[in-house]
One Martini backbone bead per residue (centre of mass of N, CA, C, O) as a GRO file, in nm:
protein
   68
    1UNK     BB    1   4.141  -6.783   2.132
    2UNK     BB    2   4.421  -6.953   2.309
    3UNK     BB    3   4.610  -6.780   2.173
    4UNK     BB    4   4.904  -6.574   2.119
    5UNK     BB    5   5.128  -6.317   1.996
    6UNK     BB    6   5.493  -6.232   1.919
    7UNK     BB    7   5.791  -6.037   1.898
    8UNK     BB    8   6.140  -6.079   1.829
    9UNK     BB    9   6.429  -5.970   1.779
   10UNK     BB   10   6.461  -5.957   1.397
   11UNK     BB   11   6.188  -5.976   1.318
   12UNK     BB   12   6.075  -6.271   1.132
   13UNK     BB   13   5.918  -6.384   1.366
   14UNK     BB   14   5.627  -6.541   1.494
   15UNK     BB   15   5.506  -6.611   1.835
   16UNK     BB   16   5.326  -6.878   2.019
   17UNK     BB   17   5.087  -6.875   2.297
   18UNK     BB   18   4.948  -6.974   2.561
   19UNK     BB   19   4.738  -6.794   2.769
   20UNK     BB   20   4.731  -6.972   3.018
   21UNK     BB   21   5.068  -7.115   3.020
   22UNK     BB   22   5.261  -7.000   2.805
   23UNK     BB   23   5.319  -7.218   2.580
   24UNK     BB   24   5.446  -7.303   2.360
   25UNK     BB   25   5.336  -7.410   1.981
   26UNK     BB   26   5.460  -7.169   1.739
   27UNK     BB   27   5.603  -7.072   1.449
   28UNK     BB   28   5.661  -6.794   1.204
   29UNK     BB   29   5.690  -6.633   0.907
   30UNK     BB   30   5.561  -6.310   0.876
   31UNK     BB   31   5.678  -6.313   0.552
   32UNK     BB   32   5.553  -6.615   0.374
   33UNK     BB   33   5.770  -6.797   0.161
   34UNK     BB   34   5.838  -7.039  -0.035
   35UNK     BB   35   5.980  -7.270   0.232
   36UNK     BB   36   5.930  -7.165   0.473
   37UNK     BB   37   5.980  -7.180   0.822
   38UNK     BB   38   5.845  -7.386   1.084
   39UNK     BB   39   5.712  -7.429   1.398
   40UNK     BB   40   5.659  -7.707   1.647
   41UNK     BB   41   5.596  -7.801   1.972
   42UNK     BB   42   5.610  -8.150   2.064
   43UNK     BB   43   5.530  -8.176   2.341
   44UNK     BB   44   5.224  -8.115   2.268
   45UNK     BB   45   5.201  -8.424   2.227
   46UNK     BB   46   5.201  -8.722   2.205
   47UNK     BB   47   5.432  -8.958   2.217
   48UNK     BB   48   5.328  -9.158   2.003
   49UNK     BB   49   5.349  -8.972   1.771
   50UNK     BB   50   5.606  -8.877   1.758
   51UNK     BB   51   5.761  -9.138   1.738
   52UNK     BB   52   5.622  -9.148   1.399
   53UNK     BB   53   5.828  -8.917   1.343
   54UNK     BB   54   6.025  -8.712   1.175
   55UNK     BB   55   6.316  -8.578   1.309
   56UNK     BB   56   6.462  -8.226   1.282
   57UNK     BB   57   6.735  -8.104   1.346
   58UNK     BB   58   6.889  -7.787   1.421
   59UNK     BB   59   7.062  -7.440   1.407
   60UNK     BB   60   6.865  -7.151   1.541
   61UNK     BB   61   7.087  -6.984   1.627
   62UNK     BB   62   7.300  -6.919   1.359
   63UNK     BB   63   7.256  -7.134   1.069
   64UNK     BB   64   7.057  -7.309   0.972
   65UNK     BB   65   7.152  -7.638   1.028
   66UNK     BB   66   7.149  -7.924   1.001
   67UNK     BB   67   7.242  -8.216   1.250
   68UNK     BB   68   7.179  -8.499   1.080
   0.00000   0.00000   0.00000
């Protein structure tokens, strides 16, 4: 596997980084369940790609709130 996982904060969620750089990839929380939120890094994705996603930006520093 080319990622590992670290945990900081309030300890609820598990993070994802490549081995190699560094570069976050995603995020789950620990204790998974039904509707729980989960994070994808789309940087890391083809530009076109991304393009055709619909995406929800949120407020995950305080309220967990989305902003659009």
């Amino acid at each position: 596997m080319n990622t590992e996982s670290y945990v900081w904060g309030d300890r609820s969620l598990i993070n994802f980084r490549c081995k190699t750089c560094g570069i976050a990839t995603h995020w789950e929380p620990i204790e998974p369940k039904p509707g729980a939120r989960h994070g994808v890094n789309l940087r890391n994705f083809e530009p076109a790609l991304v393009a055709s996603v619909t995406v929800r930006r949120f407020d995950g520093a305080a309220t967990w709130k989305f902003l659009d």
